[in-house]
Backbone as numpy.savetxt, mean C-alpha at the origin, in Angstrom:
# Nx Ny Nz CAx CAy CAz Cx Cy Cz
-0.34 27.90 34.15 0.36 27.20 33.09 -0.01 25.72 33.14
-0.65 25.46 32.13 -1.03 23.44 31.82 0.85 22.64 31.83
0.47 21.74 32.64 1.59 20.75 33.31 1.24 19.37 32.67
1.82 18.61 32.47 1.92 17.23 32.21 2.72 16.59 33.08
2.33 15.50 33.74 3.10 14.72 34.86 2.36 13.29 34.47
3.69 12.54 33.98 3.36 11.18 34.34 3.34 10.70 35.26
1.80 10.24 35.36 1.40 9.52 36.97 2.00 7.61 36.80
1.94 7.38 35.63 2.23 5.48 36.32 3.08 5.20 34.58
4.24 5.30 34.48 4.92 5.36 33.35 4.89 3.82 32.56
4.35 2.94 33.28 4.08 1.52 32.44 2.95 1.75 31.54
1.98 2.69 32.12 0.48 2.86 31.32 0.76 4.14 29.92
1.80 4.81 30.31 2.62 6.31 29.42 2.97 5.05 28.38
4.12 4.22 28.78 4.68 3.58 27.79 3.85 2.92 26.62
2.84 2.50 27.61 1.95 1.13 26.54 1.24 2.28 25.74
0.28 3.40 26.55 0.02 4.32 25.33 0.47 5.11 24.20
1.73 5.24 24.93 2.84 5.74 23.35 3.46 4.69 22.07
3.32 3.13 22.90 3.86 2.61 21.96 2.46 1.86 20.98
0.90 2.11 21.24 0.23 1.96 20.65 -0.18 2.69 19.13
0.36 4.49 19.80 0.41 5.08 18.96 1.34 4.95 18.04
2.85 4.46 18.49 3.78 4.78 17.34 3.95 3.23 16.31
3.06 2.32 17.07 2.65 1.14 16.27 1.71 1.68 15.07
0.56 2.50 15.56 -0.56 2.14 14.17 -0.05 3.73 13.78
0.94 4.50 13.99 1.56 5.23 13.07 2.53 4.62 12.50
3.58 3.86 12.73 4.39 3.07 11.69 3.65 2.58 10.72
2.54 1.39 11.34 1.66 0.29 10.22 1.15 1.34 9.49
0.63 2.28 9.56 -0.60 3.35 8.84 0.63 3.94 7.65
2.10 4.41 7.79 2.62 5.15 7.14 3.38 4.34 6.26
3.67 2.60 6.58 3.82 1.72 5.27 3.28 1.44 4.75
2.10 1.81 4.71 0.77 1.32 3.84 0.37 2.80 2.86
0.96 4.04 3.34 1.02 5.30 2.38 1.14 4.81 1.09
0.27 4.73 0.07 0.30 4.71 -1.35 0.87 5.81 -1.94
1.23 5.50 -2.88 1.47 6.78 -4.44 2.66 7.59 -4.15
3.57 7.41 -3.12 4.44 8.45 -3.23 5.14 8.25 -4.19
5.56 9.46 -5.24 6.32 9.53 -6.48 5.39 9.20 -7.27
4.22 9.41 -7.21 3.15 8.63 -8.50 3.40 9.67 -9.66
3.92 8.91 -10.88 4.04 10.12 -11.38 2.83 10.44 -12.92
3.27 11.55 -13.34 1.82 11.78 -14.39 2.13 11.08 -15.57
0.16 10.92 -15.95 0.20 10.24 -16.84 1.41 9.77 -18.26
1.71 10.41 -18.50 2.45 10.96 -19.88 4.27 10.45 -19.26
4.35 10.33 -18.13 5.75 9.82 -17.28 5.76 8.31 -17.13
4.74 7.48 -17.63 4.24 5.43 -17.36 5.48 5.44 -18.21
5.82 4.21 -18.19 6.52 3.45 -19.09 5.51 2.14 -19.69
5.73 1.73 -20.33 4.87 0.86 -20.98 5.59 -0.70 -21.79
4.50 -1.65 -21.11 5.18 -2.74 -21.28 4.05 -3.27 -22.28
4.55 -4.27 -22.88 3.72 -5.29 -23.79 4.09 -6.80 -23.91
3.23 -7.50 -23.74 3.28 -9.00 -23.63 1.90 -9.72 -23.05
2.15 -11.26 -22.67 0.77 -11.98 -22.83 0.79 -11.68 -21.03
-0.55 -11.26 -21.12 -0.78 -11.16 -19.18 -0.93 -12.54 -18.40
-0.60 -12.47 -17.43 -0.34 -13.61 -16.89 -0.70 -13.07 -15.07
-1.17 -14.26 -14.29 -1.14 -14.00 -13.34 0.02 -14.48 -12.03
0.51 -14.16 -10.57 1.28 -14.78 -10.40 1.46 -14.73 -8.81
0.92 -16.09 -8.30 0.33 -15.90 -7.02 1.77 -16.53 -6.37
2.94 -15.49 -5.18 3.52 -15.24 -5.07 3.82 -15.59 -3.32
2.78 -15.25 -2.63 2.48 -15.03 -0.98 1.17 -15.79 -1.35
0.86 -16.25 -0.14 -0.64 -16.53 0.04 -1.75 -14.69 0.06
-3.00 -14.55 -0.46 -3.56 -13.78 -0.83 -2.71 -12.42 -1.71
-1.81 -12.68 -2.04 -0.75 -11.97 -3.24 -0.60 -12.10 -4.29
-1.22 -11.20 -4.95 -1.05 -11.56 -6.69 -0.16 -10.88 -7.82
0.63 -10.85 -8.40 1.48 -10.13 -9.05 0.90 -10.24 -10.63
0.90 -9.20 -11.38 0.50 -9.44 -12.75 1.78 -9.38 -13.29
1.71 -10.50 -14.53 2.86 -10.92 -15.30 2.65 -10.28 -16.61
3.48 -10.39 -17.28 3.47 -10.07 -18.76 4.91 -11.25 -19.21
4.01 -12.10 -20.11 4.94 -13.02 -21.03 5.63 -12.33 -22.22
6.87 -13.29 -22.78 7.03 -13.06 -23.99 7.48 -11.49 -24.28
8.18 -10.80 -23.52 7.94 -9.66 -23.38 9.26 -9.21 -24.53
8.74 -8.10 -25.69 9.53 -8.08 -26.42 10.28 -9.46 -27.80
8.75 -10.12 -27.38 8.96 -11.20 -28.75 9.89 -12.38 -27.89
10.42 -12.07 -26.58 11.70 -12.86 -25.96 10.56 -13.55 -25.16
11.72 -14.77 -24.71 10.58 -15.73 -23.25 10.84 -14.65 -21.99
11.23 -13.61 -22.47 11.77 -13.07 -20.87 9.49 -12.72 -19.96
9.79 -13.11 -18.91 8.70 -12.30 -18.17 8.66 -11.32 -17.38
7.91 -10.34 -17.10 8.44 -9.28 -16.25 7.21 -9.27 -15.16
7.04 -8.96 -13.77 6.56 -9.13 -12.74 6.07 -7.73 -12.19
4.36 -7.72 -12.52 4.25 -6.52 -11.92 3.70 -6.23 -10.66
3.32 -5.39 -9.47 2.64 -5.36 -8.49 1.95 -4.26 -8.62
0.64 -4.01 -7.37 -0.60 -3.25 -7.57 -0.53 -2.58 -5.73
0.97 -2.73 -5.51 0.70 -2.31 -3.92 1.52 -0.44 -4.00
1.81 -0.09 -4.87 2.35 1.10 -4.61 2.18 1.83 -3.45
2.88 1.04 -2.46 3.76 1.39 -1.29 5.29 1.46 -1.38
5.95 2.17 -0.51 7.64 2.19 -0.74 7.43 1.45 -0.12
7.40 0.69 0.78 7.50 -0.67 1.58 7.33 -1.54 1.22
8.28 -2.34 0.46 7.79 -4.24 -0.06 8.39 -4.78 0.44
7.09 -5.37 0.95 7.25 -6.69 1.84 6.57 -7.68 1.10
6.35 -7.71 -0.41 5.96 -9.09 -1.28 4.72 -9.41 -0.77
4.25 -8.75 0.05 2.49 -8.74 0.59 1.93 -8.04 0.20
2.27 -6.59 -0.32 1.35 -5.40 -0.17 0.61 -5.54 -1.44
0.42 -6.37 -2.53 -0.21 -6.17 -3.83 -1.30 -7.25 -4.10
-2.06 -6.83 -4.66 -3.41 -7.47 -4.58 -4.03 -7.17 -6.23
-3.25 -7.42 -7.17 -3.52 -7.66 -8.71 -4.46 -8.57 -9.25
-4.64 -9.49 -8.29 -5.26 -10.36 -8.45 -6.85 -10.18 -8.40
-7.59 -9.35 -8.81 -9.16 -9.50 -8.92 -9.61 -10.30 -10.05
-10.61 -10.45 -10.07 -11.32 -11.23 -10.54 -11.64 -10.73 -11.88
-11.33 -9.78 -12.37 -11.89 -9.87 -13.92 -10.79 -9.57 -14.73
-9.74 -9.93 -13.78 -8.28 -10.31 -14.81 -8.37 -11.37 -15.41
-9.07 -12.30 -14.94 -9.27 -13.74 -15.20 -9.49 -13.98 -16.58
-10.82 -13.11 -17.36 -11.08 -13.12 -18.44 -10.02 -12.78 -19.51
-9.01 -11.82 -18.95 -8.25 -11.31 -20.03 -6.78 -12.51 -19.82
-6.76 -13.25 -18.96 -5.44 -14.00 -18.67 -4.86 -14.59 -20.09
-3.64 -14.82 -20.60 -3.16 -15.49 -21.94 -3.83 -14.34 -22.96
-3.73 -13.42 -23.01 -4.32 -12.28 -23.94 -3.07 -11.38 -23.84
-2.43 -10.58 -25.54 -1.52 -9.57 -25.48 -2.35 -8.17 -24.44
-1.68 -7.88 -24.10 -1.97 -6.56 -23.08 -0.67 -5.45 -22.99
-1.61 -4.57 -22.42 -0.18 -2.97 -22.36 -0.23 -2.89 -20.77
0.83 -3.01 -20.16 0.64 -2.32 -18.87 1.61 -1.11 -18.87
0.71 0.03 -18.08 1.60 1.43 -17.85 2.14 1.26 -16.65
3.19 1.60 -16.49 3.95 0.99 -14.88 5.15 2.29 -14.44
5.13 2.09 -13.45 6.33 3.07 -12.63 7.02 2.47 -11.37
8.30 2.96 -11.29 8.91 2.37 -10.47 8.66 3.88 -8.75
8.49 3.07 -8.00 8.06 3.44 -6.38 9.35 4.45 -5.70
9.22 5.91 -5.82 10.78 6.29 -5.21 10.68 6.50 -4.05
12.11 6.22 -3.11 12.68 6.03 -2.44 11.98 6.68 -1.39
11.70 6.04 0.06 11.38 6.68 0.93 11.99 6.58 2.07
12.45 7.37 2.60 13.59 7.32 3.71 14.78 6.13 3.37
14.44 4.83 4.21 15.70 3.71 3.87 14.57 3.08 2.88
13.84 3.10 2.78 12.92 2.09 2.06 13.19 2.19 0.36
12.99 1.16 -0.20 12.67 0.97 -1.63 11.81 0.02 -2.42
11.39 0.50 -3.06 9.91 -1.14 -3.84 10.93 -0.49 -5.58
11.51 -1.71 -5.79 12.14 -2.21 -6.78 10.64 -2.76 -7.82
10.14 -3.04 -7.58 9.09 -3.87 -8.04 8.44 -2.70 -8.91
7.78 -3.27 -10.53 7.18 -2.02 -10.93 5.54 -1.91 -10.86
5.29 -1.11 -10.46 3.51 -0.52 -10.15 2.74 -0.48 -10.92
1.95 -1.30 -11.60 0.89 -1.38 -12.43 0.03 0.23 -12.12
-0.33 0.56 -13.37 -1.34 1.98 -13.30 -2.13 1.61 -14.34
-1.43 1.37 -15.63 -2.85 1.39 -16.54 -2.98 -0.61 -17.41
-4.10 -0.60 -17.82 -3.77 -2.02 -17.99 -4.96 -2.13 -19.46
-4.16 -2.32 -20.66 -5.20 -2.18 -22.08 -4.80 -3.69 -22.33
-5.82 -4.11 -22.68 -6.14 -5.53 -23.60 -7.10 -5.55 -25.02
-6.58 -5.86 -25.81 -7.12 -5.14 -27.35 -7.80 -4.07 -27.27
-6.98 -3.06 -26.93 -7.19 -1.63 -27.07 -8.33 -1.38 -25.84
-8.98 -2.02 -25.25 -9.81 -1.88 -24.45 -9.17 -1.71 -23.15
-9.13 -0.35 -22.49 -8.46 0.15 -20.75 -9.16 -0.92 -19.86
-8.59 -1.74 -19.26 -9.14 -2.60 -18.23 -8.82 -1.69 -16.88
-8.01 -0.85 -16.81 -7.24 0.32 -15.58 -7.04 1.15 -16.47
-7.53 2.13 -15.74 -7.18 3.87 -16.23 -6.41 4.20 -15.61
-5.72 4.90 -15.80 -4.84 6.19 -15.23 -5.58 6.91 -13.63
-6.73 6.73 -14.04 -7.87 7.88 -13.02 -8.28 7.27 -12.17
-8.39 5.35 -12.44 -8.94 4.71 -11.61 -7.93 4.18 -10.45
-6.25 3.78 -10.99 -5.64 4.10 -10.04 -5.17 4.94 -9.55
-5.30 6.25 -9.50 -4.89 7.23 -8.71 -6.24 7.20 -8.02
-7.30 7.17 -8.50 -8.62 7.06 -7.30 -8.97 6.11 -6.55
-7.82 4.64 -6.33 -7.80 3.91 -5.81 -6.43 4.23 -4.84
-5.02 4.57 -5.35 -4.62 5.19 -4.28 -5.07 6.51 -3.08
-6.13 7.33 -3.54 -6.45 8.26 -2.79 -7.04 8.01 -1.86
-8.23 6.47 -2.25 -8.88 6.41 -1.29 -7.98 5.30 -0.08
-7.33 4.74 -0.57 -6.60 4.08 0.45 -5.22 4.96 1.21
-4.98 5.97 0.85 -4.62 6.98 1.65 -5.07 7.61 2.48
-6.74 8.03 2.55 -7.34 8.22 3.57 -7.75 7.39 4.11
-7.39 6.61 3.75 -8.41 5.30 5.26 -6.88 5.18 6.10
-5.54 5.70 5.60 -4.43 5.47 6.37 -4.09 6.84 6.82
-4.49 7.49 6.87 -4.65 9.21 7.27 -5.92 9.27 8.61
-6.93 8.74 8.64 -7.68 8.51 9.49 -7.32 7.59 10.48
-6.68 6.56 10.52 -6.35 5.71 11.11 -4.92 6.25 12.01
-4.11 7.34 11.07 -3.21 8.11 11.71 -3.86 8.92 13.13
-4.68 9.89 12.75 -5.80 10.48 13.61 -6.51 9.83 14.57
-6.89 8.86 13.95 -7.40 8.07 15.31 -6.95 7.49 16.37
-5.57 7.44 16.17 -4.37 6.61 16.66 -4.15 7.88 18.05
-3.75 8.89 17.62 -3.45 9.89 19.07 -4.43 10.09 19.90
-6.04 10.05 19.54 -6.99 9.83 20.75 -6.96 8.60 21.40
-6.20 7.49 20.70 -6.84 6.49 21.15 -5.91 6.26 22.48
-4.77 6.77 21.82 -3.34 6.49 22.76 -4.02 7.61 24.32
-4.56 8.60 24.00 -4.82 9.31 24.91 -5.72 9.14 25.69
-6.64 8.09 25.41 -7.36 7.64 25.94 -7.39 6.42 26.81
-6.39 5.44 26.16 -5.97 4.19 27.07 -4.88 4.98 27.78
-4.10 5.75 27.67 -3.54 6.34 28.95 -4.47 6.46 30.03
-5.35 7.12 29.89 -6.41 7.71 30.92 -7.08 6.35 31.57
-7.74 5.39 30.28 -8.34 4.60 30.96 -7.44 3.44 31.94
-6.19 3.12 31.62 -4.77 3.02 32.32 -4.47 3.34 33.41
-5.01 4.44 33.94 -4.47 5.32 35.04 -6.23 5.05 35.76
-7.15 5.00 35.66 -8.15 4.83 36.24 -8.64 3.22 36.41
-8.09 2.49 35.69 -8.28 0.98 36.19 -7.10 0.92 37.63
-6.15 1.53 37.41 -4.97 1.19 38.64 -5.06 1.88 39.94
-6.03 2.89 39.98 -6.48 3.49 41.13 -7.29 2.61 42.18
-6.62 2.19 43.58 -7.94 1.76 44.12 -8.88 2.68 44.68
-9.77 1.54 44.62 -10.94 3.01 45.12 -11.21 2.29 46.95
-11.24 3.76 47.54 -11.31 4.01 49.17 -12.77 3.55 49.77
């Protein structure tokens, strides 16, 4: 019968808490949960605007919204976790369309465990009728940043299993 015995429980500790570090970080960074289908967006209209919030954080705005001065504040981090960091709206060929009427398709982020992102999720983004964001391009931008946090999950239990080991063989003296 295979046994497990912790030999030096300071080196157990540090390797378990490596793992349950880049499994926490890896599982607030999970995109798209609740993403819902196309035909489920809500849809906003007003002048786009940009709206740098955090340092490297960009939020897309929409002015004037409904003919009113009201503005509404969108983000591009669809994570349940906001921490007012996770969105990155800000590329570079928003620039061209900035002070231009625009449609954004948006959804609000549901609930994950205690967590909530109040904030609404940019998905599709038209400026005189022209899709600047598809529907297809963000869901193929959440997918792929789901697996780079799915791999990083995976990689996380060898790694832990491995600085255990290498842990336990630095502390051995040798005879």
């Amino acid at each position: 019968m295979l046994g497990f015995k912790i030999k030096r429980k300071l080196d157990f500790y540090l390797s378990v808490s490596l793992f349950v570090f880049i499994l926490i970080s890896m599982t607030t960074k999970y995109a798209g949960i609740g993403f819902p289908k196309e035909d489920s967006l809500f849809y906003t209209t007003g002048i786009l605007g940009l709206h740098d919030n955090v340092r490297h954080t960009k939020h897309l705005t929409l002015d004037n919204v409904a003919g009113k001065t009201e503005t509404q504040v969108f983000a591009c981090g669809y994570s349940f976790f906001d921490n007012g960091r996770s969105s990155d709206c800000g590329n570079n060929f928003y620039k061209s369309y900035l002070n231009e009427e625009a449609t954004i398709g948006w959804y609000i982020q549901d609930k994950f465990l205690i967590f909530k992102n109040n904030v609404p999720q940019v998905v599709t983004v038209e400026v005189d009728d022209k899709v600047i964001i598809s529907y297809t391009d963000t869901l193929r931008n959440i997918n792929s940043n789901n697996k780079i946090s799915k791999f990083m999950i995976l990689f996380a239990f060898p790694l832990s299993v491995f600085m255990y080991w290498l842990f336990s063989k630095v502390g051995k003296k040798t005879n």
